[in-house]
C-alpha positions in Angstrom: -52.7 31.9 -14.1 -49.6 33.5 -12.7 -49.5 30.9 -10.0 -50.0 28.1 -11.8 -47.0 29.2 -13.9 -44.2 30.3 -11.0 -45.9 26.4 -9.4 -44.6 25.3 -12.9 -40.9 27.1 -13.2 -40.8 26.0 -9.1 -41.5 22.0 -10.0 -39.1 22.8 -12.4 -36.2 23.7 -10.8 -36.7 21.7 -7.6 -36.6 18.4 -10.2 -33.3 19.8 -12.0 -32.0 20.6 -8.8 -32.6 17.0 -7.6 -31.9 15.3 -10.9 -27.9 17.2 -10.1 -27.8 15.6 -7.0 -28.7 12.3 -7.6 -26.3 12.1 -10.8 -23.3 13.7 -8.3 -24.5 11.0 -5.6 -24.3 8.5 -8.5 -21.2 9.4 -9.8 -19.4 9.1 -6.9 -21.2 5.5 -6.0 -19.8 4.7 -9.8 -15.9 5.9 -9.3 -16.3 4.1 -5.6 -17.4 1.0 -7.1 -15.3 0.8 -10.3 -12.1 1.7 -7.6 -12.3 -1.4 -6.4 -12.6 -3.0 -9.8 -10.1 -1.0 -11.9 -6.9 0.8 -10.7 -8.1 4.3 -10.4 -4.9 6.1 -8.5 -1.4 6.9 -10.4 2.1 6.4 -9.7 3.4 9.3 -10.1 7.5 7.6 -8.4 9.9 7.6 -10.5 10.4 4.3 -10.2 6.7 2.8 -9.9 7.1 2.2 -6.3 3.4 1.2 -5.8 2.7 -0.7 -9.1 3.5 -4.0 -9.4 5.2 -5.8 -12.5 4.5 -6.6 -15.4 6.0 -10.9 -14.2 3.3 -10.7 -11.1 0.4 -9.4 -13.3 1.2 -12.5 -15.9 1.4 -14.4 -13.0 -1.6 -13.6 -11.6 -3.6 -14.5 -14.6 -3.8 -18.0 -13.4 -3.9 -17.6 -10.1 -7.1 -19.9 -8.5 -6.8 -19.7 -4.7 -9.3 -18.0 -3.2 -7.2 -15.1 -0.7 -8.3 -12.7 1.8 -5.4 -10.2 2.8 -6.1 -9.1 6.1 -4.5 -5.6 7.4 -4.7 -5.5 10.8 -5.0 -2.3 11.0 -7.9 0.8 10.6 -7.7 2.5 7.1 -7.2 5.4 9.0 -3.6 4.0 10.4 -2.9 2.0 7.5 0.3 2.4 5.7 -0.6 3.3 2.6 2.7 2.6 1.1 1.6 -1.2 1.6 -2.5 -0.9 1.1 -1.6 0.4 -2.6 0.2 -2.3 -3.8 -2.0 -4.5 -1.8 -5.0 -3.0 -4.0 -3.2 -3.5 -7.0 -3.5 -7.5 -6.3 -6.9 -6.9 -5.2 -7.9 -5.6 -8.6 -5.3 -8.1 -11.0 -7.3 -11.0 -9.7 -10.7 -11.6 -8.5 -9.6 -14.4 -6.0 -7.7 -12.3 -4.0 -9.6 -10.0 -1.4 -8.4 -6.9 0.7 -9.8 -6.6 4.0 -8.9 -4.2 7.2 -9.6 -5.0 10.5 -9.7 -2.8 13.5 -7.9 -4.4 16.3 -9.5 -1.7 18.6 -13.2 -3.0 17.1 -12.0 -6.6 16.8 -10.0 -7.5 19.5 -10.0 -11.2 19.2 -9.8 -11.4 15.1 -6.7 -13.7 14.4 -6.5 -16.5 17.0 -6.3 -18.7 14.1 -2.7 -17.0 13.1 -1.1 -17.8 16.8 -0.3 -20.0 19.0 -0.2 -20.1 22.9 -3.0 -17.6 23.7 -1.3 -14.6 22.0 -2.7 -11.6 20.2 -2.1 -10.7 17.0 -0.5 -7.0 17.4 -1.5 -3.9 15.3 0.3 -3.3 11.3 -0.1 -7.2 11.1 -0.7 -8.3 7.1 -1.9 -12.0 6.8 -2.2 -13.5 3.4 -5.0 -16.3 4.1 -5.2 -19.4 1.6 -7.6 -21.3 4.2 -5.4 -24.0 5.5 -2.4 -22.5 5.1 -1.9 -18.8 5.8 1.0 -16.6 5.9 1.8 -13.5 8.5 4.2 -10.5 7.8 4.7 -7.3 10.1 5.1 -3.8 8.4 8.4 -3.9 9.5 9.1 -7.1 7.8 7.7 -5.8 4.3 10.6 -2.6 4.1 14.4 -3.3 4.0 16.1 -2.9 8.0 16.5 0.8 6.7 13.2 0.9 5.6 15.2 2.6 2.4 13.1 -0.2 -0.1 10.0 -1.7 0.1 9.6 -5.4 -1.0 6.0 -5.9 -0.7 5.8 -7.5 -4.0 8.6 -10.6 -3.0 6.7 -11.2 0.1 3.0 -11.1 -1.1 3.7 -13.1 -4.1 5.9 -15.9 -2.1 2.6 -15.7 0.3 0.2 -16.6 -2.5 2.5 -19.3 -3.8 2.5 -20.8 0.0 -0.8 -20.8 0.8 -1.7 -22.3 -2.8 1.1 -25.1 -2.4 3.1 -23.7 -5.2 6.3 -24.4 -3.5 6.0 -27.9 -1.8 8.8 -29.0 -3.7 12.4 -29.3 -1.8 15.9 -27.9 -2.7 19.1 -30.7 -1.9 22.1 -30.0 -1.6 24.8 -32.8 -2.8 27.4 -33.4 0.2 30.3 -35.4 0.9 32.1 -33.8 -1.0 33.6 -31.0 2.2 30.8 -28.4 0.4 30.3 -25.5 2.5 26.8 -24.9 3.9 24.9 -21.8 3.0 23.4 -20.6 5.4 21.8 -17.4 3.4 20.5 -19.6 1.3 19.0 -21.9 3.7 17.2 -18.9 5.4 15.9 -17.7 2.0 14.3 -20.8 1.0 12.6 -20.9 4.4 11.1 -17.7 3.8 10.4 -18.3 0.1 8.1 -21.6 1.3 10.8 -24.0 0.3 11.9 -27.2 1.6 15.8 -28.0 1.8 17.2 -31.1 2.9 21.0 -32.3 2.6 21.8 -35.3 0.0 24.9 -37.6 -0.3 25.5 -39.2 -4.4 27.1 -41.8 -2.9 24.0 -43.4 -1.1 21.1 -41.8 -2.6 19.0 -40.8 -5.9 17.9 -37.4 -6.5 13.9 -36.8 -6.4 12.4 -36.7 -9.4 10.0 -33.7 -8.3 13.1 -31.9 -6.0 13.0 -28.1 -7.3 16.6 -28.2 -7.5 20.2 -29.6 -6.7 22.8 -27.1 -5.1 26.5 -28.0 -5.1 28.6 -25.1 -2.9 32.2 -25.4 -3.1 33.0 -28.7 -3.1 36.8 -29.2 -2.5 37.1 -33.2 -3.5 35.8 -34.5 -6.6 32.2 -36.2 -7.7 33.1 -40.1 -8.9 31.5 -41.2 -11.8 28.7 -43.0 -10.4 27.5 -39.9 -8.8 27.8 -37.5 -11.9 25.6 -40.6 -14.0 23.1 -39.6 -10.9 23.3 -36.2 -11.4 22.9 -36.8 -15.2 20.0 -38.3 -14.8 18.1 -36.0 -12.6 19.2 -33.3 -15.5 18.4 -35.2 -18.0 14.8 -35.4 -17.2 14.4 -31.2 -17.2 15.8 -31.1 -13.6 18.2 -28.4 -12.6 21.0 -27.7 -10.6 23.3 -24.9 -9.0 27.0 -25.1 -9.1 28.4 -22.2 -6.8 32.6 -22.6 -6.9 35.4 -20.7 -5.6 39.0 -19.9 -6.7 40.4 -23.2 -4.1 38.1 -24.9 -6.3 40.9 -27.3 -7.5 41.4 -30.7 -8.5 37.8 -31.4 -9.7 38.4 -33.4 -12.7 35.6 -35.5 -13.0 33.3 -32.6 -12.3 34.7 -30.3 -14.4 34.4 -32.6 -17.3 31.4 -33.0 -16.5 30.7 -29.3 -16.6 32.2 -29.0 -20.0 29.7 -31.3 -21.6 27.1 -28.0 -20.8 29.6 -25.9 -22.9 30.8 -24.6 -19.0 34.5 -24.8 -19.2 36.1 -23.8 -15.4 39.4 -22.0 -16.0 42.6 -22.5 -13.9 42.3 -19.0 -13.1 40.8 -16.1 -11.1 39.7 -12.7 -11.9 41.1 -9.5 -10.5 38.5 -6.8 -11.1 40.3 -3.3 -12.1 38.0 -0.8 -12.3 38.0 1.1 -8.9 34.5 1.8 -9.4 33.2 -2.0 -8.7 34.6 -2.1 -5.5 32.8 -1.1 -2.7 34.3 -1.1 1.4 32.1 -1.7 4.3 31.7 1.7 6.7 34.4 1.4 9.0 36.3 -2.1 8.4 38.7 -3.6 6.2 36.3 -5.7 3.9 35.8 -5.1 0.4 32.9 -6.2 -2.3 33.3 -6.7 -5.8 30.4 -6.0 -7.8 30.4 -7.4 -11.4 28.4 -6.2 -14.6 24.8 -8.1 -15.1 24.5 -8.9 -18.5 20.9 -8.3 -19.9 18.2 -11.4 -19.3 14.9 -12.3 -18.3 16.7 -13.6 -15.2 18.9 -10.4 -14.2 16.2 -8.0 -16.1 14.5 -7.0 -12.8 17.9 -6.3 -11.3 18.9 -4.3 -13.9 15.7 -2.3 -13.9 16.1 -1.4 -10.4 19.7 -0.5 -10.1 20.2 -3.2 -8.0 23.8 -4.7 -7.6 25.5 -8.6 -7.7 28.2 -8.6 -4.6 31.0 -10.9 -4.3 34.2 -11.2 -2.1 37.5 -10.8 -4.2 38.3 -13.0 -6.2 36.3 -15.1 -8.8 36.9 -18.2 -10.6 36.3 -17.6 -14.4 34.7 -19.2 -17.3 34.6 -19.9 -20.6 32.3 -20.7 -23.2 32.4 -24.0 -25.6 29.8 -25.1 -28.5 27.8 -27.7 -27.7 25.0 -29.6 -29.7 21.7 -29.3 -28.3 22.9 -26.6 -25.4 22.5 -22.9 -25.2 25.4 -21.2 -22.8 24.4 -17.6 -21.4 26.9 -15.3 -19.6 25.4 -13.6 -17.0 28.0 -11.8 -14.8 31.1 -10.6 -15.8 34.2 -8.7 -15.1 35.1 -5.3 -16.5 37.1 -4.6 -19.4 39.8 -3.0 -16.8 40.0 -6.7 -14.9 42.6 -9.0 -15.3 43.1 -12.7 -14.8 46.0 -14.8 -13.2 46.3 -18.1 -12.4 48.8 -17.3 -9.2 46.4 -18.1 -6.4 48.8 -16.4 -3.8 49.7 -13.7 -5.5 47.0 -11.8 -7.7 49.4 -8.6 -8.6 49.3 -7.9 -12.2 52.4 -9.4 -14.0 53.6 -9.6 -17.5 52.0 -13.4 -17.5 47.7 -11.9 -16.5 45.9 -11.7 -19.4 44.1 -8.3 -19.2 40.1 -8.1 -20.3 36.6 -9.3 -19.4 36.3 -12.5 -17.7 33.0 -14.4 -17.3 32.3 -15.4 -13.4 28.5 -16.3 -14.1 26.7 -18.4 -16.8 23.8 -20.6 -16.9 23.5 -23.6 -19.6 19.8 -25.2 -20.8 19.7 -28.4 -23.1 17.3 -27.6 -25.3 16.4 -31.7 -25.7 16.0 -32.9 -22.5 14.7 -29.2 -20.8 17.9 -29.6 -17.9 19.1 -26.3 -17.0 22.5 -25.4 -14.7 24.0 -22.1 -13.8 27.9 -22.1 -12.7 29.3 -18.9 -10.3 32.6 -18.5 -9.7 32.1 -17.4 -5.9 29.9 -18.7 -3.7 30.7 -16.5 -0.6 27.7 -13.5 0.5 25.5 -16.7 0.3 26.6 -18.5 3.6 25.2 -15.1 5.1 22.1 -14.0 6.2 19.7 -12.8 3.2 19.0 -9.7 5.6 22.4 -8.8 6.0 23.4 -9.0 1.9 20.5 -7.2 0.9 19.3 -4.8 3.3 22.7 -4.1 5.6 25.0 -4.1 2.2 22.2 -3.5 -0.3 23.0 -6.4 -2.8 20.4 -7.8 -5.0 22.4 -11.3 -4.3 19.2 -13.2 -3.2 16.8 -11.5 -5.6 18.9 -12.8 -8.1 19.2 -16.6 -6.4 15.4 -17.0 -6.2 15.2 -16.2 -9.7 18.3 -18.8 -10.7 15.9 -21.2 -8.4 12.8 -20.8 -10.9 15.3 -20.9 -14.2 16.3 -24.2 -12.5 12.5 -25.1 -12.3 11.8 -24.1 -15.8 8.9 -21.7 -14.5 10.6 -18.5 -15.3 8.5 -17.0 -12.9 11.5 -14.4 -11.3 11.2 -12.6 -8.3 10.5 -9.1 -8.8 13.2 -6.8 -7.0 12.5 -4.8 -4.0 11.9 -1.1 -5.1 14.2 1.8 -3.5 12.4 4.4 -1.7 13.5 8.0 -2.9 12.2 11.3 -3.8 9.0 12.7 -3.6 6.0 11.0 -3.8 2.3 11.7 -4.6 0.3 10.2 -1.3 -2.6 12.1 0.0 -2.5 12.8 3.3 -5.9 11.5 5.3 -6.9 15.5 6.1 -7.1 16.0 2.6 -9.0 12.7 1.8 -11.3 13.7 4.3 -11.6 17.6 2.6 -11.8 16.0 -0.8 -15.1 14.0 0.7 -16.9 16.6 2.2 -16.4 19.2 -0.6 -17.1 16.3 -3.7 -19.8 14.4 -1.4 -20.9 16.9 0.9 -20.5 20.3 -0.1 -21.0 20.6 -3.7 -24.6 18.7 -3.3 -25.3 21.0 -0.8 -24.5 23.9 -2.3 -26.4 22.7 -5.8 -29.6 21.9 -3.5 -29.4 25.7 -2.2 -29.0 27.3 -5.1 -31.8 25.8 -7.1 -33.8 26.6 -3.6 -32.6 29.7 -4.3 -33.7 30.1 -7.8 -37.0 28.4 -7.2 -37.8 30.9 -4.4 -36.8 33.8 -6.7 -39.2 32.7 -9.1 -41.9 32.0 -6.9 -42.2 35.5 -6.6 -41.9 36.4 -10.2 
């Protein structure tokens, strides 16, 4: 009888003990699962470093290519800076697939992504749409400084490649002496745009281009070419106009301008307040950074504490009511700057009116669905994109990409690349690995001893 009842209390506690394990086993097979399902980990950066925004999530509601992100690289090497914002698209959208790859264990993964018998080398990302794929470096994902990350810009210009998102072209009008932007050029290349170079006085604009970009012109559009550019506008297209203070004589184009509500003053901007001006380490050039006026377009910006830099000195603006157009300022002067219209010599005088000045502003016709946006300096543009934003740490082509999609009427802006500072909360791999054997390993172990343990005890009872 005795036996029969420590067989019982042993059956007993060897099922309990096992019932422990196998709901700890499960437990974990559940969190491991729903990881990959659901965004388990927490930024705990000040400034949500490894989240992405709230304009990519919206975005990626309606996303429909199918996407595998390759890291080339073993989890245990990854950088998990760039694998946790990878994840995040991973989990927003069920067509987009994570994947590592060992190059060690898969030496000749990638011939598809390179050309003349090369190798694809280690920390490669490749965003793969199936006939069109995109590759990045983890070098090529930080700023030069690796001071911000901008993971975010590239992946989501990837997606938009591979899916053929961004097929349409940019023009920009000419013969007219514009200058070329070079920046800009570079910067549509590696946002997936086309850009090709169109002359009014021969040609129409395409119906489908993304946008029309007129940089400094220094003679002035005839009227058969503004009824061109009218026309293109007036069929929802939109268009860029990037001026500078030798801007001058532009009649016909500044008319044209002021039909948008855009009126182009005779006058530039001095900015006053000591604050906005910012000198390059070691040489005699100065920026001017102006104050970003709140918008869906400059919202990111703001967000971020990223900065607008120009050279000294801007054209201004003002503002005039027009039916059937809404007028935004965007950029402006302080109320320390002052304006003169004496080119040659921009000293304050009795004659400068002192105050805030407008040097940035976009237009939309709420009719016909054309948008423009007019700037007062076009110079920072006709350099590299690398140079502005990572060397100087300006914003300038964050905030260009996202004038490109106003201009498209997708108001799908570019999220800003995220400065890297402070403290943050990454585990290190030794303590992943202590976390698995003590959660996986250990406390199973330790339960399945223990109730040993007890069952033995009371074997003997």
């Amino acid at each position: 009888m005795k036996d029969k009842k420590r067989l019982r209390y042993g059956m007993y506690s060897i099922v309990i003990s096992l019932v422990v394990v196998l709901v700890i086993v499960g437990v974990n097979l559940i969190v491991t699962l729903l990881g990959q399902k659901v965004q388990l980990k927490f930024d705990m950066t000040q400034n949500q470093l490894y989240n992405i925004t709230d304009e990519t999530k919206d975005y990626l509601t309606t996303y429909d290519t199918p996407v595998t992100i390759y890291v080339l690289s073993s989890e245990a090497n990854e950088d998990r800076k760039v694998s946790m914002i990878l994840d995040q698209y991973a989990i927003a959208n069920s067509n987009i697939k994570v994947e590592n790859i060992n190059p060690t264990e898969n030496p000749t993964f990638g011939k598809k992504y390179v050309s003349d018998g090369e190798n694809l080398i280690s920390d490669s990302v490749i965003v793969d749409g199936g006939e069109r794929f995109r590759v990045y470096q983890y070098e090529d994902l930080y700023s030069s400084d690796r001071a911000a990350i901008d993971v975010e810009n590239k992946i989501t210009s990837a997606l938009k490649y591979v899916s053929g998102e961004n097929d349409s072209s940019v023009y920009f009008i000419t013969g007219h002496n514009e200058k070329r932007l070079d920046g800009v050029e570079e910067e549509l290349e590696a946002q997936s745009y086309g850009y090709a170079n169109l002359n009014l006085m021969t040609d129409e604009i395409p119906p489908e281009a993304a946008a029309v970009i007129v940089s400094a012109p220094s003679t002035d559009f005839t009227s058969a070419e503004l009824v061109k550019l009218d026309n293109y506008l007036s069929s929802g297209g939109g268009a860029m106009f990037f001026l500078n203070s030798d801007s001058a004589g532009l009649t016909e184009l500044y008319s044209y301008l002021e039909e948008w509500g855009v009126v182009v003053n005779n006058t530039i901007v001095v900015e006053g307040e000591q604050s906005k001006y910012y000198q390059v380490q070691n040489q005699q050039i100065y920026f001017c950074t102006p104050d970003i006026e709140s918008n869906p377009i400059t919202d990111a910006l703001i967000e971020h504490d990223r900065l607008i830099g120009y050279i000294p000195y801007s054209r201004t603006f003002e503002v005039k009511d027009v039916n059937d157009t809404e007028v935004t300022t965007l950029l402006t002067s302080t109320d320390n700057a002052y304006t003169t219209s004496d080119f040659d010599n921009q000293t304050e005088t009795a004659d400068t009116v002192t105050g805030e000045a407008i040097i940035g502003l976009t237009a939309e016709n709420v009719s016909s669905g054309g948008r423009i946006y007019v700037c007062g300096n076009m110079f920072l543009y006709n350099n590299s994109p690398e140079l502005i934003d990572d060397t100087f740490g300006f914003a300038n082509f964050d905030y260009f990409m996202n004038l490109l999609s106003y201009c498209e009427g997708e108001d799908d802006y570019t999220a800003s690349a995220r400065t890297i500072f402070g403290s943050s909360l990454v585990i290190s791999k030794t303590a992943t690995d202590w976390i698995f054997r003590i959660c996986v390993v250990a406390i199973p172990l330790a339960t399945l001893i223990i109730g040993i343990a007890v069952w033995m005890r009371r074997k003997h009872l």
